[in-house]
C-alpha positions as CSV (number, residue, x, y, z in Angstrom):
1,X,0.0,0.0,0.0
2,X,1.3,3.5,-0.8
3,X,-0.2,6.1,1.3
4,X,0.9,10.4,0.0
5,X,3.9,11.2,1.2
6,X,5.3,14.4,2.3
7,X,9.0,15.5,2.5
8,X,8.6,18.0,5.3
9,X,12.0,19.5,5.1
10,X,11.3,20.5,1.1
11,X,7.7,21.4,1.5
12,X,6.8,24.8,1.8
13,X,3.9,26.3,3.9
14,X,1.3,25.5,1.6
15,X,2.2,22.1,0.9
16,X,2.5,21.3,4.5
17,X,-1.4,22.6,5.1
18,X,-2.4,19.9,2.4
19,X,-0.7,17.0,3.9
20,X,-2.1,17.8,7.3
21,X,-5.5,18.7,6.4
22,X,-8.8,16.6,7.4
23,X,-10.5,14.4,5.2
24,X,-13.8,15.6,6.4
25,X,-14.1,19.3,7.6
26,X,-17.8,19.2,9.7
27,X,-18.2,22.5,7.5
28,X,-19.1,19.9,4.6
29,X,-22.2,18.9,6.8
30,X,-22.8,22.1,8.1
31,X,-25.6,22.7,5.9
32,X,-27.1,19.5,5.8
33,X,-26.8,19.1,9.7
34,X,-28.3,23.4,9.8
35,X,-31.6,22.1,8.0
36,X,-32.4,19.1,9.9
37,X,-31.9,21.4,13.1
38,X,-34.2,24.0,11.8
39,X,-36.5,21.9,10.8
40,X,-36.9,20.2,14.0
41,X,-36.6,23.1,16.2
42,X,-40.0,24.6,13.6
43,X,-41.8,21.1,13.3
44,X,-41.4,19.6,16.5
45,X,-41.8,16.0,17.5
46,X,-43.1,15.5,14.2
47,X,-40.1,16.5,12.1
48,X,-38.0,14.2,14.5
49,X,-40.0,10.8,13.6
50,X,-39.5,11.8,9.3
51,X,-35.9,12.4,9.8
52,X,-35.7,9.2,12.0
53,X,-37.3,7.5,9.4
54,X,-35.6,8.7,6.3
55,X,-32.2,8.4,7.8
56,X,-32.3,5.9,10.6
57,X,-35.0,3.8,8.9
58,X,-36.3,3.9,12.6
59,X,-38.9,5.9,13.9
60,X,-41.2,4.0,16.7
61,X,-43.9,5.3,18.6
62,X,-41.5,5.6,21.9
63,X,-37.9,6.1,20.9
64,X,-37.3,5.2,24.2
65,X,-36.0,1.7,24.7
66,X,-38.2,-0.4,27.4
67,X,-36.8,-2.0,30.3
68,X,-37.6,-5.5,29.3
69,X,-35.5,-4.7,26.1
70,X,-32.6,-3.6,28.6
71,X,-33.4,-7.2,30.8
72,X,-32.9,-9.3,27.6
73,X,-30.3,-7.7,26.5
74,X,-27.9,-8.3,29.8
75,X,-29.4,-11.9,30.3
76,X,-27.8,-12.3,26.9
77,X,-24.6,-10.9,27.2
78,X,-21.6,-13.5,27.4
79,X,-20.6,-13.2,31.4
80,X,-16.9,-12.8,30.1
81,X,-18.2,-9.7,28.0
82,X,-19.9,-8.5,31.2
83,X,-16.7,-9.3,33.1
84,X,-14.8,-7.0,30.6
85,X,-16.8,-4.4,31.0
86,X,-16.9,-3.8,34.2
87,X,-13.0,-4.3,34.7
88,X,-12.8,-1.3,32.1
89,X,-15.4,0.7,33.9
90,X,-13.4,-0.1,36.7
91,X,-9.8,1.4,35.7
92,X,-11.6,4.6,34.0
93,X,-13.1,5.0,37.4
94,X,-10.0,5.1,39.5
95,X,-8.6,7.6,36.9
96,X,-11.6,9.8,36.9
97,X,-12.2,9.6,40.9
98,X,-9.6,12.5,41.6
99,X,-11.1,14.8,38.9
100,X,-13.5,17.2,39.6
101,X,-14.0,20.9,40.8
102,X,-13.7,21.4,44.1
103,X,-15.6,23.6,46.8
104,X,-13.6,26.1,48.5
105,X,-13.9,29.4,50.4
106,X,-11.2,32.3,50.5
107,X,-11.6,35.6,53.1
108,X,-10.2,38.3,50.5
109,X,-11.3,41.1,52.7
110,X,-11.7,41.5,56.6
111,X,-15.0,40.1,57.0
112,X,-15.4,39.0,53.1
113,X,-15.9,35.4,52.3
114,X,-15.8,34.3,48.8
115,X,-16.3,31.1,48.1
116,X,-16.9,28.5,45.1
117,X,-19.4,25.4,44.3
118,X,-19.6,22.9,42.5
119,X,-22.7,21.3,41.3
120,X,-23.6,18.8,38.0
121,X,-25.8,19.3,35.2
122,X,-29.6,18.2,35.7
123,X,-29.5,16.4,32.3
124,X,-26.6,15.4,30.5
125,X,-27.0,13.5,27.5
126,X,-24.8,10.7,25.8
127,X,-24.1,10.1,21.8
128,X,-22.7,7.0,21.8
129,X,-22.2,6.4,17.9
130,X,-23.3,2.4,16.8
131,X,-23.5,3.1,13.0
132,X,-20.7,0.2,12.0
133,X,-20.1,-0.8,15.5
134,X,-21.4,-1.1,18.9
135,X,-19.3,1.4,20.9
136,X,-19.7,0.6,24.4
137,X,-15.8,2.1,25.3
138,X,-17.3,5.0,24.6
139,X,-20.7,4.9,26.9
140,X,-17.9,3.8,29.5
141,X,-16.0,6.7,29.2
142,X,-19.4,9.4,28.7
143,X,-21.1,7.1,32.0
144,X,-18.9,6.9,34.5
145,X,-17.3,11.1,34.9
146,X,-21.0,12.0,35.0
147,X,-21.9,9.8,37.2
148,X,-18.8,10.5,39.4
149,X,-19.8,14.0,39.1
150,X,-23.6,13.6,40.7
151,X,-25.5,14.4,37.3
152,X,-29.0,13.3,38.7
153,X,-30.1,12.6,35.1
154,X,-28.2,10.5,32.2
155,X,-29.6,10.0,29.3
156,X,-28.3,7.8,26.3
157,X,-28.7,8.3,22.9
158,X,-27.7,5.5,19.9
159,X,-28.4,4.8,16.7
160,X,-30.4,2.0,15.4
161,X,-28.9,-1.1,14.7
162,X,-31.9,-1.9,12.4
163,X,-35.4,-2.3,12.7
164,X,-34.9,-4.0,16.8
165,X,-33.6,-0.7,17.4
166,X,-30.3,-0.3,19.6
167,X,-27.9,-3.1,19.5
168,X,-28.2,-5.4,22.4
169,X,-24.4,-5.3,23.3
170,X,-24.9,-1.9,23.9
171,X,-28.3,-1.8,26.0
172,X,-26.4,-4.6,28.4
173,X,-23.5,-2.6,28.8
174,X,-26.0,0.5,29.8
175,X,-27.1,-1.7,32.1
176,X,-24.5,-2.9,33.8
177,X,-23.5,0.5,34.4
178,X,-26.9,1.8,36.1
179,X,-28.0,3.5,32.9
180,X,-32.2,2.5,32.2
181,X,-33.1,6.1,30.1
182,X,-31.5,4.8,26.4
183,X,-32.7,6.0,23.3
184,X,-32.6,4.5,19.7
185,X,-32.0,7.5,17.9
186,X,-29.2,8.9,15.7
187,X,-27.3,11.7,14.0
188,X,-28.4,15.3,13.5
189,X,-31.9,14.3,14.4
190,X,-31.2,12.8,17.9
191,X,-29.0,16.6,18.9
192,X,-32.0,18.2,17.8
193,X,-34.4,16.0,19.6
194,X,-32.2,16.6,22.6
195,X,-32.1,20.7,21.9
196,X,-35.8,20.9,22.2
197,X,-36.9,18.1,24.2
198,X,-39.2,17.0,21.3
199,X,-40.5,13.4,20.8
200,X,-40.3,12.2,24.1
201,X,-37.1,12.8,25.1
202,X,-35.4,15.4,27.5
203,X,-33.7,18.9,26.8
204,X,-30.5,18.3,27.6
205,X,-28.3,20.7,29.4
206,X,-25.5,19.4,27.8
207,X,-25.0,16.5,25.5
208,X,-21.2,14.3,25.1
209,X,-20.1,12.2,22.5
210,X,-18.5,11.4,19.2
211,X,-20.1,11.2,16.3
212,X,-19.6,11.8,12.4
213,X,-19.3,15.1,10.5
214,X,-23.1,15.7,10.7
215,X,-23.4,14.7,14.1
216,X,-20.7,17.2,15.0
217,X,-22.1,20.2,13.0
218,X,-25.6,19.7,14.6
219,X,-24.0,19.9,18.2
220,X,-21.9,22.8,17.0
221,X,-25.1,24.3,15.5
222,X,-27.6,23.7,18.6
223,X,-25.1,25.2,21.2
224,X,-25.3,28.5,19.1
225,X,-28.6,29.3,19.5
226,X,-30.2,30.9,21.9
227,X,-30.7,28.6,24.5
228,X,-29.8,25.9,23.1
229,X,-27.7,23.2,25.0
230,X,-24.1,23.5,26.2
231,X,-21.7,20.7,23.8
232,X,-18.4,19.0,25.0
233,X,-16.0,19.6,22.5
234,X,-15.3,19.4,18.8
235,X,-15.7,15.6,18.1
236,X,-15.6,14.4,15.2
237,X,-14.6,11.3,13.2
238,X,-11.5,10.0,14.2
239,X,-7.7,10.3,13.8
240,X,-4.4,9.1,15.1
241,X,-1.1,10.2,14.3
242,X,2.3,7.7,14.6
243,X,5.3,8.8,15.0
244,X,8.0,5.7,14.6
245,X,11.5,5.9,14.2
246,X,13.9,3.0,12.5
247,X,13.9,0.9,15.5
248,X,10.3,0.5,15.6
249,X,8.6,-2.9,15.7
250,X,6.7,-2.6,12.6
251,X,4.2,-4.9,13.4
252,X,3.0,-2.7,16.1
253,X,2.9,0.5,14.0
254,X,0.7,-0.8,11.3
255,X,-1.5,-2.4,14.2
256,X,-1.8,1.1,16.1
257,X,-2.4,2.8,12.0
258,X,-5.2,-0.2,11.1
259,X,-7.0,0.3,14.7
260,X,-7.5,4.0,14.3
261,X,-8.5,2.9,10.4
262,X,-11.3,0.4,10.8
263,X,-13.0,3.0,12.9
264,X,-14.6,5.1,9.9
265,X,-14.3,5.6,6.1
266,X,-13.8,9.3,7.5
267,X,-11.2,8.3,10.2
268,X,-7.9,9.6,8.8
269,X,-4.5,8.2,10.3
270,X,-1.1,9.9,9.7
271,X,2.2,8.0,10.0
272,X,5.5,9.9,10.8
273,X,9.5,8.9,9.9
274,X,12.8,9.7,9.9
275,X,13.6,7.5,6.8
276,X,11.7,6.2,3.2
277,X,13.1,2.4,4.8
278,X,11.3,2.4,7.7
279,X,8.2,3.9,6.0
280,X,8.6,1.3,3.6
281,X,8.9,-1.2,6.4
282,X,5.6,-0.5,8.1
283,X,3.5,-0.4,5.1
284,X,4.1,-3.5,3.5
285,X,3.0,-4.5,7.3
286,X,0.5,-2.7,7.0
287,X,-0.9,-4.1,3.7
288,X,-0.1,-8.3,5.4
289,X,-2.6,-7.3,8.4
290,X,-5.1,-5.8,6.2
291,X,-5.6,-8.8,4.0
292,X,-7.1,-10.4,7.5
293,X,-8.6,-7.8,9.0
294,X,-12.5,-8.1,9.0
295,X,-13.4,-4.3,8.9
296,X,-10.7,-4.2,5.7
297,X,-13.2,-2.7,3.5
298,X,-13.9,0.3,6.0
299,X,-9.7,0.4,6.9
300,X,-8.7,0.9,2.6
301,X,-11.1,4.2,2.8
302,X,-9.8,5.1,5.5
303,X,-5.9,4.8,4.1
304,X,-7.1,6.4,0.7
305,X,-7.1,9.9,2.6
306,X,-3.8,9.2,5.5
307,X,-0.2,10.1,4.9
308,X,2.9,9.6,5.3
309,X,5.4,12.2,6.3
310,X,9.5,12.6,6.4
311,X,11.3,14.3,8.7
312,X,15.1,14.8,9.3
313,X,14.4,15.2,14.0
314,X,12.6,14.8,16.6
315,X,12.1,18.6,16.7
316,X,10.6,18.6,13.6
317,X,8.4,15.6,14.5
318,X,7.0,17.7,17.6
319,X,6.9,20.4,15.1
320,X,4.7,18.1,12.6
321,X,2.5,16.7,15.5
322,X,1.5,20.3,17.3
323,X,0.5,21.8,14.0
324,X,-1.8,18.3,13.2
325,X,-3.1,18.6,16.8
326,X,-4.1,14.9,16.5
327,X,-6.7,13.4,18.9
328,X,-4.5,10.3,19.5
329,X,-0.5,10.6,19.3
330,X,1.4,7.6,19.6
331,X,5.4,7.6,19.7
332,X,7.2,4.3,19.0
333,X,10.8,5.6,18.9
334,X,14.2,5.5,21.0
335,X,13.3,9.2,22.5
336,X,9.8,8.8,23.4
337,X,10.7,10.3,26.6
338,X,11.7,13.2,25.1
339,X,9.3,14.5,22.7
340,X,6.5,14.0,25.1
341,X,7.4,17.2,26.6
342,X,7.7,18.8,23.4
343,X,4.2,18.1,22.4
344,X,1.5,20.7,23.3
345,X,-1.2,20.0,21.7
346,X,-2.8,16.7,21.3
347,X,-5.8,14.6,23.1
348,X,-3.8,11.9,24.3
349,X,-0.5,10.7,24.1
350,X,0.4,7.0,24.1
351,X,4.5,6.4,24.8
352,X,6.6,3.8,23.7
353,X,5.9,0.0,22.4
354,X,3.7,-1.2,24.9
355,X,0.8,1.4,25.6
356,X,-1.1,1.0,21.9
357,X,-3.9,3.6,21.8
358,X,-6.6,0.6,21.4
359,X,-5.6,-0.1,25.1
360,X,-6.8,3.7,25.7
361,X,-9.6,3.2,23.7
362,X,-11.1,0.4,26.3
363,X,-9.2,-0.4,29.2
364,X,-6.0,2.1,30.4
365,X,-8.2,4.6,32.3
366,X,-7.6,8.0,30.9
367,X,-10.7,9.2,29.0
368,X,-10.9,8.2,24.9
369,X,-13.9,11.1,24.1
370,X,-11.1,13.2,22.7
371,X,-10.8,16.9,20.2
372,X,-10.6,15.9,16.5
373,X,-10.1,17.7,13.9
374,X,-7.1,19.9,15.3
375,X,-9.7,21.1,18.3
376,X,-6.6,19.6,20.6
377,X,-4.9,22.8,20.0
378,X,-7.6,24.5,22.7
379,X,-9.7,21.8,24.2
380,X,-8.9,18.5,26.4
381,X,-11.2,15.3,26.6
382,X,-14.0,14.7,28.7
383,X,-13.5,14.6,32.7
384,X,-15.6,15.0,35.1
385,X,-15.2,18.9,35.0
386,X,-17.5,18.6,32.0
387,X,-20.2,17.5,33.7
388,X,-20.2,20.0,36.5
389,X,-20.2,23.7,36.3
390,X,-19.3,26.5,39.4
391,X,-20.8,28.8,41.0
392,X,-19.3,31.9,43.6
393,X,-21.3,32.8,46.7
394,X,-19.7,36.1,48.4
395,X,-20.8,36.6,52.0
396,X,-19.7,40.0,53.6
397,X,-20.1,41.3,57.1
398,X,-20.4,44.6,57.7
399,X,-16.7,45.3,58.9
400,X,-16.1,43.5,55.4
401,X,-18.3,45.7,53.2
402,X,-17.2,48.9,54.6
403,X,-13.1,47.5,54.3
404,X,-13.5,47.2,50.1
405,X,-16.0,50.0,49.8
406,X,-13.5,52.3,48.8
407,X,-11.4,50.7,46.4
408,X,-14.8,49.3,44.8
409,X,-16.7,52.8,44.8
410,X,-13.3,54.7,43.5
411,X,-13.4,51.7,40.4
412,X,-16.8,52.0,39.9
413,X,-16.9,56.0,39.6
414,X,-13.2,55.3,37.1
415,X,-16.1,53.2,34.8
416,X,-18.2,55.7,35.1
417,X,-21.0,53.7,36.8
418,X,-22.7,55.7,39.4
419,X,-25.4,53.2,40.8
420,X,-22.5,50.8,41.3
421,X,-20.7,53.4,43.8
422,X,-24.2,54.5,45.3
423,X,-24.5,51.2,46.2
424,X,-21.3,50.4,47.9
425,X,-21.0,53.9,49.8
426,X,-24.9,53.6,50.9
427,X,-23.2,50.4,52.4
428,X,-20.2,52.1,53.5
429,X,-22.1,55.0,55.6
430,X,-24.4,52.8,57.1
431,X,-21.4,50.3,58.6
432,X,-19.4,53.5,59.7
433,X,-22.7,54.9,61.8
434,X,-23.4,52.2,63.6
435,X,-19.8,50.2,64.1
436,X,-21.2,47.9,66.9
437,X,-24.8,46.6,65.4
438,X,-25.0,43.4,65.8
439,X,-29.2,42.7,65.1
440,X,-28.3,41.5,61.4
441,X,-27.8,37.2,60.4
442,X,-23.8,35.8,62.2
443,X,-22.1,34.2,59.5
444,X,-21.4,30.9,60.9
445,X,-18.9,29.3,58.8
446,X,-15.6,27.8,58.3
447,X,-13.0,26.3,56.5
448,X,-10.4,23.8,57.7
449,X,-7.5,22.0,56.4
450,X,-5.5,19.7,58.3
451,X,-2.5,18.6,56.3
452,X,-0.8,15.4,58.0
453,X,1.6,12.6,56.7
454,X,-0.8,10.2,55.6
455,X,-3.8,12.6,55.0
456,X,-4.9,15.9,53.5
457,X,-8.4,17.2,54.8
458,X,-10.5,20.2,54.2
459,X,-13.7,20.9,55.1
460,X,-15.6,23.7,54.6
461,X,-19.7,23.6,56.4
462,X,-22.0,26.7,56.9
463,X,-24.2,26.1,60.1
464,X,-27.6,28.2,58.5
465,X,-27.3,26.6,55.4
466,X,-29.6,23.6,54.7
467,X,-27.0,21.6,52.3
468,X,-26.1,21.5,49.7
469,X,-23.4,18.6,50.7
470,X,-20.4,17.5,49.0
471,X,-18.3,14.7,51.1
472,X,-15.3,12.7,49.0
473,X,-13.0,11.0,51.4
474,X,-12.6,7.7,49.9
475,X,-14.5,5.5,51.8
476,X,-18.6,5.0,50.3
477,X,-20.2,4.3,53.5
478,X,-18.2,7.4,55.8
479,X,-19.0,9.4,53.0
480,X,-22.8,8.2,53.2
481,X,-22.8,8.4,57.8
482,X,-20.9,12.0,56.9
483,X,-23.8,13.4,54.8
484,X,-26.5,11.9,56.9
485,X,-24.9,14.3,59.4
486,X,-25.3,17.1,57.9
487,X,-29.1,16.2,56.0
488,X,-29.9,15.7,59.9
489,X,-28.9,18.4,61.4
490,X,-29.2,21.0,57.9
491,X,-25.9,22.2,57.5
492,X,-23.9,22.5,54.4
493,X,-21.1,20.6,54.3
494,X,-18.2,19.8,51.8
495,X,-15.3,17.8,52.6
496,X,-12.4,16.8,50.4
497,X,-10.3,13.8,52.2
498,X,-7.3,12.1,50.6
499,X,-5.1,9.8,52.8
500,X,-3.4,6.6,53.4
501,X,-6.5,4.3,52.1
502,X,-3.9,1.4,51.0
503,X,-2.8,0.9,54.4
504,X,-6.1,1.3,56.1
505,X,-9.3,3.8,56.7
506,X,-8.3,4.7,60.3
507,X,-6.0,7.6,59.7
508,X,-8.9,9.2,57.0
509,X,-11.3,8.7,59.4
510,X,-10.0,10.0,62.2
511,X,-8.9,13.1,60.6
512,X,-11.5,14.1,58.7
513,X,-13.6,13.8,62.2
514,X,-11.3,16.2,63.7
515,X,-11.1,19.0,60.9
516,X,-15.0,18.2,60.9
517,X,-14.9,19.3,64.5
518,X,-12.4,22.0,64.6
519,X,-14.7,23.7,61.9
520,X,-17.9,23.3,63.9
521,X,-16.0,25.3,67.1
522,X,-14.9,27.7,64.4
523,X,-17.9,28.0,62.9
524,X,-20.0,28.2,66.3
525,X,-17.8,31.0,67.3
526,X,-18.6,32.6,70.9
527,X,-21.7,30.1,70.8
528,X,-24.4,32.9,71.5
529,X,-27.7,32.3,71.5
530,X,-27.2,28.4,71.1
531,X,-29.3,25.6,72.8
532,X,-26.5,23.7,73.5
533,X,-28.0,20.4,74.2
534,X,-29.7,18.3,71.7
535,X,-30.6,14.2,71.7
536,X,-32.0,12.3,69.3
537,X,-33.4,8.3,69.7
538,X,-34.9,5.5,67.8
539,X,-34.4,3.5,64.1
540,X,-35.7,0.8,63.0
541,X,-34.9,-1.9,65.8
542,X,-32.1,0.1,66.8
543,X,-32.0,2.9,69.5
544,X,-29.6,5.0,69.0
545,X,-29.0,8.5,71.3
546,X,-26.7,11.1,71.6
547,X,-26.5,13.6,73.6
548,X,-24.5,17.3,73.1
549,X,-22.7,20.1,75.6
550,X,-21.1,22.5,73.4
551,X,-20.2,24.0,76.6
552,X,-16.2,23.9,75.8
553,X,-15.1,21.1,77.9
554,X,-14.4,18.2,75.6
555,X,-15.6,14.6,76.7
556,X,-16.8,11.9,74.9
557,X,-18.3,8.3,75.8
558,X,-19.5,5.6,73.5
559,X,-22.0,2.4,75.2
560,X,-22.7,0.0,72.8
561,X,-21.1,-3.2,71.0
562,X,-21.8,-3.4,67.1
563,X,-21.1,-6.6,65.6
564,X,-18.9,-7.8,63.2
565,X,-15.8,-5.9,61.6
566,X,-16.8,-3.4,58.4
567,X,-20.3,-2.2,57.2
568,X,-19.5,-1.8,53.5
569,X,-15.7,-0.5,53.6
570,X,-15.7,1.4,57.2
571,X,-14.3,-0.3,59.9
572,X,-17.2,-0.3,62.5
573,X,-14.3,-0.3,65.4
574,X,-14.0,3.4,64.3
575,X,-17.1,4.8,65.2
576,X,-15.9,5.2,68.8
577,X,-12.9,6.7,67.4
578,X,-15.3,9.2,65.1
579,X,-17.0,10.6,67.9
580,X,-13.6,10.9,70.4
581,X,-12.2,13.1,67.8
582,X,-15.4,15.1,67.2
583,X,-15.5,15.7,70.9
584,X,-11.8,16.6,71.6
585,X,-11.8,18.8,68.5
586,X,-15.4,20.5,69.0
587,X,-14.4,21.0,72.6
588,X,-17.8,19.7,73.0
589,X,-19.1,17.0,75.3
590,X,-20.7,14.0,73.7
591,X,-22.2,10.8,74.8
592,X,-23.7,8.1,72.3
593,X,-25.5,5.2,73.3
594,X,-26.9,2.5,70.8
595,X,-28.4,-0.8,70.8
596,X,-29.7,-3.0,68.5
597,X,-28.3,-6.3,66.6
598,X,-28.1,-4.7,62.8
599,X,-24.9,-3.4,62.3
600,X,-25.6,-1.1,59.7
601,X,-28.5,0.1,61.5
602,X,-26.8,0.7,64.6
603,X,-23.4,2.9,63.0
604,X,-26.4,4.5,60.6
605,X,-28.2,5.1,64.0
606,X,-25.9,7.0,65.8
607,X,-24.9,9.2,62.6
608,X,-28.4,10.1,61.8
609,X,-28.6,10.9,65.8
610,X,-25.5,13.1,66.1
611,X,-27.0,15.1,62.9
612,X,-30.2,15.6,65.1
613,X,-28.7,16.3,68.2
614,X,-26.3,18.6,66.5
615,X,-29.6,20.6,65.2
616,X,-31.2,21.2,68.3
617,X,-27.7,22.2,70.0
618,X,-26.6,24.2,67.0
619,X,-29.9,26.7,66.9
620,X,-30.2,30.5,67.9
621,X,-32.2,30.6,70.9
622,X,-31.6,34.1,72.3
623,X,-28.5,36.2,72.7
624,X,-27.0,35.0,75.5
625,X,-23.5,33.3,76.0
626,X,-23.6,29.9,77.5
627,X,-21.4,28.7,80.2
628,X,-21.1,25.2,82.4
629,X,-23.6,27.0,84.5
630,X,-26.0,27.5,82.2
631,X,-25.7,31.0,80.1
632,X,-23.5,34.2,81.1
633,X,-25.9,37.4,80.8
């Protein structure tokens, strides 16, 4: 097989364009993918079912795929397939678990807290292209960064496989990943079904996923309008670049070329070398594995529109790769190492002989929804980021709002923006007139970090603030007893926990129970006006009490024996420890009692009762200061 080749060194500007140019721009489909859009957004669920039909030769009376559809289909599913599946899942969880925006809160001024949340979309939506193949790598890698970022609603879209509608492989894979809202409905039709909400299925806040050129304009299209839903990122049909030197193992090259090849007719692959031998090499490799490669027929269309380029360094091969921008890079060659760092723009970059990009496509970890079509110069794949958006919350005390009033009401009056500066010097005059008022809302918040040698902690909680709550500290069921907590006793909390979980979950634990506390006595302050005590009793067949003194003298005492060793993956012998370092941090007094023969009922139990008790002893009851003796006038 000869593929185009291009001398870099001899080619001038011009010629170097060519050689790296798509083999598909989206503009091509723009117009098309523009007048199904329209269409739909003016005709409604009607226009949806004749564009389903003329193009998918599918348009049923419920695109939506029924849950006995979704039964068969797992029940059907080879258990090795389901095995593989969820060992994939599994690695692309661990590598998304530790992405995602964080909460925080900064004082900028005396008095000023600014701080930041995080919350998901309410209705993200998944392409997951099926048109030659079943890609269930890629509801994998759409599925599991929402669902690690809290979305409360995924939806899947597909395209028919025929007249049954979705293929099966893909409806079991859905379900083994908690997915039961799937679709059968494909290309510009199914973004502008999801742009409208129109026949039956949701507006989607934002929708994910590869697709062809048409599929690509009409997300590019929808997020334009006014509106319209938010898009991932430029992803179109795919493309790998290889850059191999004389000492590559030409098997693996043409392997790694083929597997980005049999993808699409539109895929495009481009292969990279330092000499016309080793070029020469590869592709006669190339042309042996295609003569036994099923998808062959898909892979030769592919090649027609891939090159081959020459270059005299590895300079000019990071020059070659950042102006392609590819969505995969892969470098077989002595100096992998070092042209790694020289590479700034690509979606993922596979180095040396043994990480092939097909192992990124399914199994490595890192996310494969990646920028085509040289969007890699200003975008990154999918992470969990995608899925979540931020918001800033700025508190101010009085003593705050009267420290920036001047530098904002001397800004505002440089802008020429008079209401702005009336409204901070109103502000302003009224703080400096009355210095000691105290009648308005206490803030009663805090942030903590505690920063040891097997953990990092910080929490941040607001005591007036009925959630939201955000709790990440490694361990599923703490994180669950943490947020019961605060649902009980309506306080916002976020905590952000990472720590020595290989060894064991005693150092997390205990740690994130004392920055827990240290922020409640932060957050508490001179404790005016609090009721101080607070109980709380029964669950199920469990009893569970606790009792609170935030009178400052830390105690703490535990009755009870709960059976066995773990509920879920918490140690249950730490739930003693919990509440000893809640007391000695809260300098609070607190005695738990619990019966019962349920183990999860009883560590649930006396969670659920600290949130309770830690409501009643929490609230404003007058302005008084407590003391062992009752309150100080």
């Amino acid at each position: 097989m000869m593929l185009e080749t291009l001398n870099w060194s001899g080619a001038d500007a011009g010629a170097r364009r060519t050689a790296l140019q798509r083999p598909e721009a989206t503009n091509t489909a723009a117009a098309a993918a523009r007048e199904i859009v329209d269409a739909i957004y003016a005709g409604g669920d009607k226009a949806v079912r004749d564009y389903a039909a003329r193009l998918d030769g599918y348009a049923p009376t419920d695109f939506r795929v029924d849950a006995a559809s979704i039964a068969k289909a797992r029940a059907a599913l080879d258990e090795a397939d389901a095995e593989a599946i969820l060992a994939a899942a599994d690695a692309v969880r661990r590598f998304h678990v530790r992405q995602g925006y964080g909460s925080y809160s900064v004082e900028t001024w005396p008095g000023v807290t600014a701080s930041r949340r995080a919350t998901p979309v309410d209705v993200a939506a998944l392409y997951v292209p099926a048109g030659s193949a079943p890609l269930v790598s890629t509801l994998i890698m759409l599925a599991i960064p929402a669902q690690l970022a809290g979305v409360p609603r995924v939806v899947v879209v597909a395209p028919p496989a025929g007249p049954e509608g979705v293929d099966p492989v893909l409806l079991a894979a859905a379900s083994l990943l908690g997915l039961d809202e799937i679709y059968a409905i494909g290309g510009a039709q199914a973004v502008a079904a999801l742009a409208t909400g129109s026949a039956g299925l949701p507006r989607a806040d934002k929708i994910f996923g590869p697709g062809n050129a048409y599929v690509a304009a009409a997300k590019a299209y929808v997020a334009s309008l006014p509106g319209g839903p938010a898009v991932d990122l430029p992803a179109g049909p795919s493309e790998v670049m290889v850059i191999a030197d004389a000492n590559a193992d030409a098997n693996f090259v043409a392997s790694d070329l083929l597997s980005q090849a049999e993808h699409d007719p539109s895929a495009q692959v481009m292969l990279v070398c330092f000499d016309s031998a080793t070029r020469e090499r590869i592709l006669a490799v190339v042309e042996e594995q295609l003569a036994v490669l099923p998808r062959a027929d898909i892979a030769r269309q592919s090649m027609r529109h891939s090159r081959a380029i020459l270059c005299a360094s590895i300079d000019k091969a990071a020059e070659i790769a950042n102006a392609y921008a590819p969505e995969h890079l892969i470098l077989q060659l002595g100096e992998a190492e070092a042209l790694v760092s020289r590479v700034r723009h690509a979606g993922s970059i596979f180095v040396g002989a043994w990480a092939p990009e097909a192992a990124g496509d399914y199994a490595a970890g890192p996310n494969h929804t990646l920028p085509t079509g040289g969007a890699a110069r200003a975008h990154g794949g999918v992470t969990v980021e995608a899925f979540q958006k931020t918001t800033t919350i700025l508190r101010a005390s009085k003593a705050g709002a009267a420290a920036m009033a001047p530098t904002v009401e001397r800004l505002a009056a440089l802008e020429g923006l008079a209401g702005h500066e009336h409204a901070m010097r109103l502000r302003r005059v009224w703080a400096e007139a009355w210095p000691d008022d105290v009648s308005g809302p206490r803030l009663r918040t805090s942030a903590k970090r505690r920063k040891t040698k097997e953990t990092d902690i910080t929490v941040f909680l607001d005591l007036d603030r009925d959630g939201p709550s955000t709790i990440a500290t490694g361990i599923g069921y703490f994180d669950h007893m943490l947020d019961q907590i605060a649902r009980h006793a309506g306080i916002a909390v976020t905590i952000d926990a990472t720590g020595d979980l290989e060894i064991d979950a005693h150092h997390t634990i205990e740690d994130v129970c004392l920055t827990l506390g240290e922020a409640l006595h932060e957050a508490l302050g001179d404790k005016r006006g609090i009721a101080r005590f607070g109980f709380e009793l029964p669950m199920d067949e469990t009893r569970a009490g606790v009792w609170i003194d935030l009178s400052g003298r830390p105690f703490a005492k535990f009755e009870g024996q709960i059976p066995g060793e773990r509920v879920g993956d918490f140690p249950v012998e730490m739930v003693p420890h919990a509440f000893r370092s809640l007391a000695e941090s809260m300098k609070a007094a607190i005695h738990v009692r619990v019966e019962g023969e349920n183990a999860h009922h009883m560590v649930e139990g006396a969670f659920k009762a600290f949130g309770r008790a830690l409501r009643q002893a929490v609230r404003i009851e007058s302005e008084r200061l407590p003391s062992t003796k009752e309150f100080l006038e």
